[in-house]
C-alpha positions in Angstrom: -58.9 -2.3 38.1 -57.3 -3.8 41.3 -54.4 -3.0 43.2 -51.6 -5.3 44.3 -50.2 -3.1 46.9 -53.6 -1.8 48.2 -52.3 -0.9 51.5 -49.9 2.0 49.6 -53.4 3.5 49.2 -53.4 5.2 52.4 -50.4 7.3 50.5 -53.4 9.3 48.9 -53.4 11.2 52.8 -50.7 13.3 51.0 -52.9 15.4 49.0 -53.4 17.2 52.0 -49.9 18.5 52.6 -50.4 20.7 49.2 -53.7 21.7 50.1 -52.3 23.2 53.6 -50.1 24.7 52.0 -52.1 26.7 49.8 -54.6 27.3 51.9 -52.2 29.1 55.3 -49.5 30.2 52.9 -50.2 34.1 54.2 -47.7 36.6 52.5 -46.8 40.2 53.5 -47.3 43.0 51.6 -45.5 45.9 51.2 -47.4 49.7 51.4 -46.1 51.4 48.2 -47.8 55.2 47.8 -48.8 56.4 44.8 -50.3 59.9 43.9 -52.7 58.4 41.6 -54.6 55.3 42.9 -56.6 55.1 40.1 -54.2 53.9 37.8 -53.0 51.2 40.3 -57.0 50.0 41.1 -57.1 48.6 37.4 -53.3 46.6 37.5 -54.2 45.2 41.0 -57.7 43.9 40.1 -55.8 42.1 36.4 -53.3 40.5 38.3 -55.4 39.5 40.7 -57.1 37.2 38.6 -54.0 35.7 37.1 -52.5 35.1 40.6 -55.8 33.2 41.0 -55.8 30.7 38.0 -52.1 29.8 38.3 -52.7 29.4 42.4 -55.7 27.1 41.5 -53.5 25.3 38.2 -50.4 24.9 40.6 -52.5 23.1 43.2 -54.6 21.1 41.1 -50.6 19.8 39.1 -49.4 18.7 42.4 -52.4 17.0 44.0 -52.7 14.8 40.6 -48.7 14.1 40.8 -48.8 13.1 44.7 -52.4 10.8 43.6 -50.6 9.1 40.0 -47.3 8.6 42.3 -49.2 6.8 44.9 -51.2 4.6 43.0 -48.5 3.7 40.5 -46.7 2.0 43.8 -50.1 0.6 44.8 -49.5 -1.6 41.2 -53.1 -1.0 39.6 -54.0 -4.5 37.3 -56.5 -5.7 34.8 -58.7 -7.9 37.2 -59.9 -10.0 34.0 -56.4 -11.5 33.7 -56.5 -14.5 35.9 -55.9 -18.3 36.1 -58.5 -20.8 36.4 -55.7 -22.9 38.1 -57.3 -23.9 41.7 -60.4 -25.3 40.9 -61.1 -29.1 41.0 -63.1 -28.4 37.7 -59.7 -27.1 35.6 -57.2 -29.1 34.4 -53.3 -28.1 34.3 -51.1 -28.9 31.6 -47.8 -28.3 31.9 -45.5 -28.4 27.9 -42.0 -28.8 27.8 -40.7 -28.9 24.8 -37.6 -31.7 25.2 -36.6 -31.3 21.8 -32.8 -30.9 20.9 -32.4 -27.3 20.5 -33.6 -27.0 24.1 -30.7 -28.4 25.0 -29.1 -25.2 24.2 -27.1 -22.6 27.0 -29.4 -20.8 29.6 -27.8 -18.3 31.7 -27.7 -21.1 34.6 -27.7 -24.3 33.2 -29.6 -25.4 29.8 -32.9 -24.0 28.3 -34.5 -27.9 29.0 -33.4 -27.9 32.7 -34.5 -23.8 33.3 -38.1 -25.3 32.1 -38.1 -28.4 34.0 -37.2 -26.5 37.5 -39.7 -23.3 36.8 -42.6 -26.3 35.9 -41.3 -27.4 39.2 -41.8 -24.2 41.4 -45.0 -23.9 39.6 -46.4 -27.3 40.8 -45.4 -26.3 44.3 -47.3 -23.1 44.1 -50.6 -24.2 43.3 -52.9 -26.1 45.3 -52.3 -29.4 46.1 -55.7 -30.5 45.0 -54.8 -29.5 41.8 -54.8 -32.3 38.6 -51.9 -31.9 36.2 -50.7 -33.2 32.7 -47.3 -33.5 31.1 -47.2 -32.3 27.8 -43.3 -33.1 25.9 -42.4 -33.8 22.5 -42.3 -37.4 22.9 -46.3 -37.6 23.9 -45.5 -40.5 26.5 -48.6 -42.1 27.4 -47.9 -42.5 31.2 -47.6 -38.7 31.2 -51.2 -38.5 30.0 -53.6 -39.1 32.7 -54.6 -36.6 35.6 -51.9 -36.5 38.2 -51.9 -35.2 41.6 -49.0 -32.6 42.8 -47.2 -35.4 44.2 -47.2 -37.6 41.1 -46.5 -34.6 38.6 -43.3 -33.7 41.0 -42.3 -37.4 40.0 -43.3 -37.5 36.3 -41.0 -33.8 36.0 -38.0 -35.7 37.2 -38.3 -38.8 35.2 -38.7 -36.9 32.0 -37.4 -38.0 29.1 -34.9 -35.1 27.7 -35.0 -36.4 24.1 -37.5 -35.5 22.2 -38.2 -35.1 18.6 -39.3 -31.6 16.5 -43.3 -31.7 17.3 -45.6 -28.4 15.7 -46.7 -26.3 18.2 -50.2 -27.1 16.8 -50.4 -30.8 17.5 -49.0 -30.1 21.3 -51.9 -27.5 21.8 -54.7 -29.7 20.0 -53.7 -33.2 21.9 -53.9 -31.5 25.5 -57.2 -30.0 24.1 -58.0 -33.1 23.5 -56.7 -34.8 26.7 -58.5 -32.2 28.9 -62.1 -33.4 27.5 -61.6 -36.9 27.5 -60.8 -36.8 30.9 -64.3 -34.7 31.6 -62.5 -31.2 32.4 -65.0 -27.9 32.0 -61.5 -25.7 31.7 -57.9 -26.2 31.4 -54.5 -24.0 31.8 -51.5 -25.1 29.4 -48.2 -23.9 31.1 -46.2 -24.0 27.3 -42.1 -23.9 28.0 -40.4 -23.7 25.2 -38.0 -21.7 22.8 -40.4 -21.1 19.9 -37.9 -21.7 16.8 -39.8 -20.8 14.1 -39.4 -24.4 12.0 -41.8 -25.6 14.9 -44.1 -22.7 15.7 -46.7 -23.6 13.6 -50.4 -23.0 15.1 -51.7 -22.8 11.4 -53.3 -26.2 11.8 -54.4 -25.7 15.2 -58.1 -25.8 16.6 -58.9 -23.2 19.3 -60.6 -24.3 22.2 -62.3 -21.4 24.1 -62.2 -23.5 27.1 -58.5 -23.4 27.3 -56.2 -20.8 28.8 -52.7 -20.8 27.7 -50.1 -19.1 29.3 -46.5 -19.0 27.5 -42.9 -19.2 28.8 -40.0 -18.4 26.6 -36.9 -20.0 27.2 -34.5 -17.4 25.3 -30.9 -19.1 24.8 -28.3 -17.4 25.9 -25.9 -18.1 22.2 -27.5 -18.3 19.3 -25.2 -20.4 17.2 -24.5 -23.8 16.3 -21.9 -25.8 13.6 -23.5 -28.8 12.3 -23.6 -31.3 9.7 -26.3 -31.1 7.3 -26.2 -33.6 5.2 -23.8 -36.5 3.1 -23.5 -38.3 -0.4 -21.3 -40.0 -2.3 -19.8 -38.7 -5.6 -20.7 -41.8 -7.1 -23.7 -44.3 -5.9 -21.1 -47.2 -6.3 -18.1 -47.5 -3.5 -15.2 -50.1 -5.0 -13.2 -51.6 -2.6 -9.5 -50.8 -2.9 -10.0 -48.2 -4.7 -10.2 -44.1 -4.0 -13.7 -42.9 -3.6 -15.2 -39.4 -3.1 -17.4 -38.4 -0.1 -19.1 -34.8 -0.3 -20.4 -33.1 2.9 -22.2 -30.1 3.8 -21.0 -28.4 6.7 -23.7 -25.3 7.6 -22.4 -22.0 10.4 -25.9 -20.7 12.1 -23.7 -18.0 13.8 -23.2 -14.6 13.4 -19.4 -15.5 13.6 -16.9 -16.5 10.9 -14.9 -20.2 11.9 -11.9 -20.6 10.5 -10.4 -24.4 10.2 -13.2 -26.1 11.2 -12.1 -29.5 12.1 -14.2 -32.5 10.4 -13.6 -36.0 10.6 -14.7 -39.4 9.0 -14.6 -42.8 11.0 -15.4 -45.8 10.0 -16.2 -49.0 12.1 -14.3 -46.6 14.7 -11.2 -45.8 12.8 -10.1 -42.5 11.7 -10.1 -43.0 7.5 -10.0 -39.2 6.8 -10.1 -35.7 7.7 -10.0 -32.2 6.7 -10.5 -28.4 7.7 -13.3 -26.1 6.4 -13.6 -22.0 6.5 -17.2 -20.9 7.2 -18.9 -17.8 6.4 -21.1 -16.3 9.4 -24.7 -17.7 8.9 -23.0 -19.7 5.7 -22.4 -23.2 4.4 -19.8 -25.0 2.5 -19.6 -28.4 0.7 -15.9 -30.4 1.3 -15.0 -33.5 -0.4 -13.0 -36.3 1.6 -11.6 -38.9 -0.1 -11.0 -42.5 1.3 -10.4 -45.9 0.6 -12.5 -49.0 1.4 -10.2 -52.5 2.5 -12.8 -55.0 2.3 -16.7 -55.6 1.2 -20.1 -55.7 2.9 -21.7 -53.0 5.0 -19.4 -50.2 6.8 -20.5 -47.7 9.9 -19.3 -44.4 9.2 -19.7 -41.4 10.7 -18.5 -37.9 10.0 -18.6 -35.2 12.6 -17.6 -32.0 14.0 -16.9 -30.3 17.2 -19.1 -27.7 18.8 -20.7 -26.1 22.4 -23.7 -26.2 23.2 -25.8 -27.6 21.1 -24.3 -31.1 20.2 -26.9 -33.2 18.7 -26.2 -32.6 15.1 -22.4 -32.5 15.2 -22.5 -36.0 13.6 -23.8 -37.6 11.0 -24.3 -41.1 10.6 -24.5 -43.4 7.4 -23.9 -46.8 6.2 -21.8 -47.8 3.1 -23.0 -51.3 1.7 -19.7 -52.2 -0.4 -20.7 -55.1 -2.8 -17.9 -57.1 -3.9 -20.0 -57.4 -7.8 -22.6 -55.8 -9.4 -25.4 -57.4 -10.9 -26.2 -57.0 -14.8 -29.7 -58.8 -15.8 -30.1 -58.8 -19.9 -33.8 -59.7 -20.7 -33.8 -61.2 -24.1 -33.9 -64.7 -26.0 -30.4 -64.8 -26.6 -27.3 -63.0 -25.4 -26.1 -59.5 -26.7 -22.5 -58.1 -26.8 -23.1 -56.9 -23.4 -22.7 -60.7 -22.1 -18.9 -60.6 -23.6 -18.3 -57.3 -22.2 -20.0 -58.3 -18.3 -19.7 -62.0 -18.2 -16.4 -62.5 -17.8 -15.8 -59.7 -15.2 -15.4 -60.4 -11.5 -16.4 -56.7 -10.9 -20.4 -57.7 -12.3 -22.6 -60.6 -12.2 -23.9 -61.2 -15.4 -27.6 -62.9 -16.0 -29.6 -63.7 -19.2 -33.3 -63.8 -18.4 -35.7 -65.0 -20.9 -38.8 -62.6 -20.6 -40.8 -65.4 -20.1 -39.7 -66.4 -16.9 -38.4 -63.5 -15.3 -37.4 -63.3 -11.7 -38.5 -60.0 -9.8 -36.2 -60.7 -6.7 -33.5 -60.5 -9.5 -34.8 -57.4 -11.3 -35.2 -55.9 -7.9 -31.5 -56.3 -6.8 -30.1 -55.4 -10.2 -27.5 -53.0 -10.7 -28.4 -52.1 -14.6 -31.1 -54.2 -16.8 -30.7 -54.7 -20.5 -33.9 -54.8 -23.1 -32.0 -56.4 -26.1 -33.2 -56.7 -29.3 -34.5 -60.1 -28.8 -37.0 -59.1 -26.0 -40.7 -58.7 -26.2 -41.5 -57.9 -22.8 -45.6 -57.7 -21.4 -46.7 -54.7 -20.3 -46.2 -56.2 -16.1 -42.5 -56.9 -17.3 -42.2 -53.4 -18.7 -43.6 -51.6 -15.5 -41.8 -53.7 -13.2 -38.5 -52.5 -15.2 -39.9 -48.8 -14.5 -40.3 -49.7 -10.5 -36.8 -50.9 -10.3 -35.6 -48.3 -12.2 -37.2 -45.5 -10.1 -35.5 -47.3 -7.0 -32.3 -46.4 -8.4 -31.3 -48.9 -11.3 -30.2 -48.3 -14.6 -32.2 -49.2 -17.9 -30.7 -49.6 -20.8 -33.0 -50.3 -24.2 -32.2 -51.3 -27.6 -35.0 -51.6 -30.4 -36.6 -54.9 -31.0 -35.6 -56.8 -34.9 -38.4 -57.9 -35.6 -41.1 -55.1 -35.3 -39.7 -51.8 -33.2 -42.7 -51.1 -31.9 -42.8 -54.0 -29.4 -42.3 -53.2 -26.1 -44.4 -49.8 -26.8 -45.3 -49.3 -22.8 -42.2 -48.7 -22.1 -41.4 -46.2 -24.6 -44.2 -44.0 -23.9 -43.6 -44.2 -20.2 -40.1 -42.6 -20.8 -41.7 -40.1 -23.0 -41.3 -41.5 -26.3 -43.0 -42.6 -29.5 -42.2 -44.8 -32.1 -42.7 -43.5 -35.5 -40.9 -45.8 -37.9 -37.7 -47.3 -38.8 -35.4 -45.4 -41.1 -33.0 -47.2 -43.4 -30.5 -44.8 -44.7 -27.0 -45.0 -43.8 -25.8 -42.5 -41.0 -23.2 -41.9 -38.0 -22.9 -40.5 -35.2 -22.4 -36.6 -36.0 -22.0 -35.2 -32.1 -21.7 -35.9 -28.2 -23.6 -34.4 -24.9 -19.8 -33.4 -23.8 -21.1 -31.2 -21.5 -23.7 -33.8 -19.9 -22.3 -35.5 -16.7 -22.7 -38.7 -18.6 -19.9 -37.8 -20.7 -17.8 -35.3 -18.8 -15.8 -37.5 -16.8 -15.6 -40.4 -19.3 -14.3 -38.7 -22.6 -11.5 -35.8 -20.8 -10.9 -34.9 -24.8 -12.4 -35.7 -27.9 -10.5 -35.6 -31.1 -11.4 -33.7 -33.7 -12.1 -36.8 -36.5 -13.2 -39.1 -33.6 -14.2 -42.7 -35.0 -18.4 -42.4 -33.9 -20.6 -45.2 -34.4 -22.2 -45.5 -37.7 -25.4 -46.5 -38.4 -27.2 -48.6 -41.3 -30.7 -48.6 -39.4 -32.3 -46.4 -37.0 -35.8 -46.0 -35.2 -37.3 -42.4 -35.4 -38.6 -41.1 -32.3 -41.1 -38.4 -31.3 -40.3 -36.9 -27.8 -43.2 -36.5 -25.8 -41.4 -35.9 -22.8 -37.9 -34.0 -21.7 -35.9 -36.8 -22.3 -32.0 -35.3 -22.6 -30.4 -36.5 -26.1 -27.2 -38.0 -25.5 -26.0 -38.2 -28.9 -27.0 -37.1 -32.0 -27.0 -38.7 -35.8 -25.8 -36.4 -39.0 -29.4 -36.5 -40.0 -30.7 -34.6 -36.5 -32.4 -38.0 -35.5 -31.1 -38.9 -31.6 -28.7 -42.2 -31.1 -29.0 -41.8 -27.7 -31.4 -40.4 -24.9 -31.5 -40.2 -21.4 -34.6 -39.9 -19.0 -34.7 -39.5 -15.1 -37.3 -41.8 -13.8 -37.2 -41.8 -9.8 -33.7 -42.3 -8.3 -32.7 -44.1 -11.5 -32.0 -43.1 -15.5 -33.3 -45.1 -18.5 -31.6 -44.9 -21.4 -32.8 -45.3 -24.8 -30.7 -46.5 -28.0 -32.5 -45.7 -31.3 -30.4 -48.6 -33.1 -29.6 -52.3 -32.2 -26.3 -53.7 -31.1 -26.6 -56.4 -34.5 -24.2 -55.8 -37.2 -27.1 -55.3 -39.7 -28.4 -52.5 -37.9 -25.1 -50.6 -36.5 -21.2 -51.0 -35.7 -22.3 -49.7 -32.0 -21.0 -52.8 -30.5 -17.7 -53.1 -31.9 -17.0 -48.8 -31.6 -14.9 -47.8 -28.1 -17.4 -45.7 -26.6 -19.5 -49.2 -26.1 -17.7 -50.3 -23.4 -17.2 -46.6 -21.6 -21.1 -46.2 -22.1 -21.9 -49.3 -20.8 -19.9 -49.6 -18.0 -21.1 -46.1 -16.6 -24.8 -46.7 -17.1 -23.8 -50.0 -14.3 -22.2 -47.8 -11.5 -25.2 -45.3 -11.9 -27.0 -47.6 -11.0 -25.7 -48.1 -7.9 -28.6 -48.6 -6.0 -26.4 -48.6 -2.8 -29.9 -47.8 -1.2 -31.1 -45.7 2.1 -27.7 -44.9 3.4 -28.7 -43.3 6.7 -32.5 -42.5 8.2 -34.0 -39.3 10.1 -35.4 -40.1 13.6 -39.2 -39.5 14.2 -39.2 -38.6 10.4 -39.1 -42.4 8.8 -41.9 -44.0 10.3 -42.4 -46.6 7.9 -39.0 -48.0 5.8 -39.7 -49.9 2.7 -37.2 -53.4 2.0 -37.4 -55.0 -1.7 -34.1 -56.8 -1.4 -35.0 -58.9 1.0 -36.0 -63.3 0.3 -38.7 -64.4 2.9 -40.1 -67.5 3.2 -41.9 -69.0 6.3 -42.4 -67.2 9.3 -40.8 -64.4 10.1 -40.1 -61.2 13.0 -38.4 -58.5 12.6 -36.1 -56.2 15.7 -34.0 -53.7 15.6 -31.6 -53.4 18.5 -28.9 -51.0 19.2 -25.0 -53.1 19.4 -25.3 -54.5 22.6 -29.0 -54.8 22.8 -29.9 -52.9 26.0 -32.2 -51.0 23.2 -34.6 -53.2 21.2 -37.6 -52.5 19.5 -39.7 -55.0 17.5 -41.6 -52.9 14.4 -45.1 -53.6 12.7 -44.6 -55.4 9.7 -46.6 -56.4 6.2 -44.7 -57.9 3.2 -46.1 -56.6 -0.1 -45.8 -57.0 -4.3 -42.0 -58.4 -3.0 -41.4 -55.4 -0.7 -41.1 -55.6 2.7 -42.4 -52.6 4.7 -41.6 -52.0 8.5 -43.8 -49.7 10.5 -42.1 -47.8 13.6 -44.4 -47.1 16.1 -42.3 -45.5 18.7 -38.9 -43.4 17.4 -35.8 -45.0 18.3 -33.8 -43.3 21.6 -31.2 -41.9 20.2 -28.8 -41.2 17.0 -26.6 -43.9 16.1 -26.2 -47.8 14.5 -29.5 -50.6 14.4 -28.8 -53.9 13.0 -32.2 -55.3 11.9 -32.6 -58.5 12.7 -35.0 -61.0 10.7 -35.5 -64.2 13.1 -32.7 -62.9 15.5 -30.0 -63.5 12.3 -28.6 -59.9 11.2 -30.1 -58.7 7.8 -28.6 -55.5 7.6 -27.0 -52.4 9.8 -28.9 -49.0 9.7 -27.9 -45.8 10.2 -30.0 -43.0 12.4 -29.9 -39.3 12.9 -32.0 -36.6 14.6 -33.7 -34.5 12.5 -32.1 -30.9 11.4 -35.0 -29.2 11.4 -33.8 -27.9 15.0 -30.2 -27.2 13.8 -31.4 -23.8 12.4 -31.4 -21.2 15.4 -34.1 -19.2 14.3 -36.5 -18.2 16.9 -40.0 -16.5 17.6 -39.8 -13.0 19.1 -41.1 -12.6 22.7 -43.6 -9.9 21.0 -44.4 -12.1 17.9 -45.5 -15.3 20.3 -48.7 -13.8 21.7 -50.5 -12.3 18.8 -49.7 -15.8 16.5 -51.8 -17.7 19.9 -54.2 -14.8 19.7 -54.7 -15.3 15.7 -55.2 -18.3 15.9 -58.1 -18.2 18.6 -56.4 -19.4 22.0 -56.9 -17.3 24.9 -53.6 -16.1 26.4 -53.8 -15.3 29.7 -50.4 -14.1 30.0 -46.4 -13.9 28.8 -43.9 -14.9 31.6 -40.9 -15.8 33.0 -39.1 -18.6 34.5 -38.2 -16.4 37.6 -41.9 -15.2 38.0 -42.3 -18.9 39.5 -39.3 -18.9 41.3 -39.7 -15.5 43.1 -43.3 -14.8 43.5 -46.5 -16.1 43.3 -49.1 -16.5 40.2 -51.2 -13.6 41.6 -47.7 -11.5 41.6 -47.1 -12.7 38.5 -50.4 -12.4 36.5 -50.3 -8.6 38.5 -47.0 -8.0 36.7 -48.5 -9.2 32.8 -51.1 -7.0 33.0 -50.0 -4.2 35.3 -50.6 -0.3 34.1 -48.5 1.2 36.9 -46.5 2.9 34.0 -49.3 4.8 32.7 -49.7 6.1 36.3 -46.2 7.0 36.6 -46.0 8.5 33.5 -49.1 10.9 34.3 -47.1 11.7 37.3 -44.4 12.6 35.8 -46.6 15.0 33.3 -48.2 16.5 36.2 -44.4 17.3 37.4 -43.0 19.1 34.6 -46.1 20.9 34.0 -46.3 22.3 37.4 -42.5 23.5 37.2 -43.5 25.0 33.3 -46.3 27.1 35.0 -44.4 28.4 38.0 -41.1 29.2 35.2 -42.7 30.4 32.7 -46.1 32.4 33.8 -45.4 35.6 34.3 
């Protein structure tokens, strides 16, 4: 134990003033006569031994009160708790976590700037000989390498203040790793941060017993934040000039309920709708916005909120690719109905493709693709029907004339198998009216509804889930539906010729049809999460020759140029570095625009949850980091380490709490012993 006040010491001189006191306190006595003295010998000699112990009691309470009092103010500490901070053989590493919630209200200014000016007061503290590191979220290699006080001081002011959501984990292991590779024996990692639990993670972290860490809190001073969580379309295709549904999910982290929550939605930088949304305290709600689309090709939208402090995720930002057609491939020798019901439609492009000579480009850009019944597809075809579909097309499959069990891959990819073909007349008993499929196409069925009949079916065995659509008076589906990525495949049991069915020529052909083409959508990756999406994958894209890729912000004073490999048709872009903020990249391919893409920070940080003071050091301690101490922004500011290590691991309470023991007891003996 060691004293930080050592000089109060000389307080102890105090004992003596008790002492004295016991020792000349002389009392007079009064002469009482008594005819029997005997009587009076026995009393006297009793309470002379009980005058005795409580004199000796009384003494003994107020020396050990005067001796805990002074040494509490002499501020006994734990010697063991100290910094290997001075020595040319440590290391110090400095974190700040420059992620977005640190952008949240301090008392002063914000919890990032609190950090940046303590880290600042401790560099001038230390010695000057002193190497140091700077630790952020972004890991910037110029930061990485030992600095002296002079270059750290420089590094602190140029830091960058965005940063992405990092695990505590990785932060800890990379300076472990730093601090060898640079030949250090010990290190010290100042950590300044404001330990939301979606980040504190030290689970995968490696303890390094040659590593101090020392932890600084940064405790916002409001805990709340409105943000935008997240946006979709009601349905994957958006038709220009006509009304079409936006759904957003607006989320309260507040212990407050907001009333008439303004939200708005811009696109190319007009105003196309807004709304108002009621929030429940620590709640979330899901509004719909409705708007309308002038023109084709790709939109910037954004749809966003206001709200104090913390602003980062108060907008969200998406593109809207409006096609003016969509595609329709039909694989088969010859054309099916579905060529009268697409080919002549402005709304679709509508393409017969011979199995035999396929195009994959096509296939890959295709809005819904058609196995007719005069397809015989190999089993490359069939799987590279299943990729496109699980990218977000729609499949639609009729049974093959002359032997149903071609095209048998496919089938039992989706779950299904053939058995045999069954010839008895049927029709159409019932409809999946509860199904989305059917719930907004058919508002009311009639009760002798004109169903399809059939002359010819295919019985299948369900392997899988597959959902049955609609169902034949014998039990045997018409119909069935399977979820296969981002896309659905659909399944007919009977053909679209007249010999087999009167499918085609029913009405619910064309309904059916026409909404298996705008699920498949395939409007693609409308928006992308910052230091999340490291690597985006492009199948739409024709590349011949030589090619670079860029993305650059709209008036290029941002450009990065991405790793790139071009794969089984795909594209695939690797981002080494995360872009600098949220907002609009066009992509360029040979410095011609390719496409507009939309960026957002990462919500992980919207959530303002955080780590107790007293939960932070037992998770370092769990998981095998030495901590040498828990402390404040102002302990930097307004003292120096020793002061501040004193203060950690100080037991002048115990002291004054013995002290205060030693009081009451003293005034219980001299009350209450009679």
């Amino acid at each position: 134990m060691r004293f930080l006040y050592p000089n109060m010491l000389w307080g102890l001189l105090a004992l003596l003033i008790p002492i004295l006191i016991h020792l000349f306190n002389f009392r007079r006595h009064k002469l009482v006569y008594f005819s029997n003295t005997a009587v009076l010998r026995s009393i006297q000699q009793e309470n002379a031994k009980t005058r005795k112990l409580k004199y000796w009691i009384t003494l003994l309470l107020r020396c050990l009160f005067i001796a805990a009092l002074v040494l509490a103010f002499a501020f006994p500490y734990k010697p063991e708790k100290q910094l290997n901070v001075n020595t040319e053989e440590s290391l110090v590493g400095i974190y700040i976590d420059n992620s977005m919630s640190m952008k949240g209200q301090s008392a002063r200014t914000t919890l990032l700037e609190d950090a940046r000016q303590s880290a600042r007061d401790l560099v001038h503290k230390l010695s000057p000989s002193s190497r140091y590191l700077l630790m952020t979220n972004s890991f910037e290699i110029q930061n990485e390498y030992p600095m002296n006080q002079e270059e750290m001081l420089d590094q602190l002011d140029r830091m960058n203040p965005d940063g992405g959501p990092v695990a505590m984990g990785e932060v800890v292991d990379r300076f472990g790793m730093l601090a060898k590779q640079h030949g250090f024996a010990s290190s010290t990692l100042f950590v300044y941060s404001d330990f939301q639990r979606n980040t504190f993670d030290l689970s995968a972290a490696k303890a390094d017993t040659a590593m101090q860490v020392v932890v600084v809190p940064m405790m916002p001073e409001y805990k709340t934040n409105l943000y935008i969580d997240s946006v979709w379309l009601a349905s994957p295709i958006v038709q220009a000039g006509l009304t079409n549904d936006l759904m957003v999910r607006v989320v309260n982290q507040g212990d407050k309920e907001v009333k008439g929550l303004p939200v708005s939605f811009t696109m190319n930088g007009a105003m196309v709708a807004s709304t108002t949304v009621d929030l429940e305290k620590n709640g979330e709600a899901e509004i719909e916005m409705q708007f309308v689309v002038d023109g084709d090709g790709e939109q910037r939208c954004s749809v966003g909120l206001t709200d104090h402090p913390i602003t980062f995720d108060d907008s969200y930002h998406f593109v809207l690719d409006v096609k003016p057609s969509l595609s329709v491939v039909e694989l088969g020798t010859e054309s099916s109905n579905c060529a009268l019901l697409f080919d002549d439609d402005e709304q679709f492009r509508y393409t017969l493709m011979e199995p035999s000579r396929f195009d994959l480009t096509a296939l890959s850009r295709a809005q819904l693709l058609i196995v007719n019944e005069t397809a015989v597809l190999n089993e490359t075809l069939q799987q590279s029907l299943l990729d496109a579909v699980a990218e977000g097309a729609s499949l639609m499959v009729f049974p093959n004339l002359d032997d149903s069990k071609n095209n048998r891959y496919l089938y039992e990819k989706l779950g299904l198998t053939l058995v045999e073909v069954d010839t008895n007349s049927t029709a159409v008993e019932d409809l999946a009216m509860q199904h989305a499929f059917f719930s907004d196409m058919i508002l009311d069925m009639p009760q002798h509804a004109d169903l399809p009949k059939v002359k010819q079916h295919v019985r299948m065995k369900a392997n899988g889930l597959p959902t049955v659509l609609a169902n034949l008076q014998n039990g045997d589906p018409l119909l069935l539906a399977e979820q296969v990525g981002k896309g659905q495949a659909f399944v007919a049991t009977t053909a679209l010729n007249a010999q087999w069915s009167d499918f085609a020529d029913n009405a619910l052909f064309v309904p059916m049809m026409l909404k298996m083409a705008l699920l498949g959508g395939r409007s693609g990756r409308v928006a992308y999460t910052i230091g999340q999406d490291k690597m985006l994958v492009l199948s739409d894209m024709d590349l011949e020759g030589d090619h670079h890729f860029l993305f650059a912000n709209a008036d290029h004073s941002f450009e990065l140029m991405p790793a790139s490999e071009v794969r089984n048709g795909k594209v695939y872009l690797y981002l080494n570095d995360n872009l600098p903020s949220a907002g609009f990249y066009d992509l360029l391919v040979n410095d011609t625009l390719n496409r507009i893409t939309a960026w957002n920070e990462s919500r992980v940080e919207s959530k303002m949850d955080f780590a107790d003071r007293d939960e932070i050091e037992p998770a370092f301690k769990k998981a095998g980091f030495d901590v040498a101490a828990v402390l404040d922004t102002t302990d930097f500011a307004t003292a120096d380490l020793v002061d501040a290590m004193a203060h950690q691991s100080s037991i002048w309470k115990v002291f004054a709490l013995i002290a205060l023991l030693a009081l009451l007891d003293e005034i219980a003996v001299l009350r209450f012993w009679k």
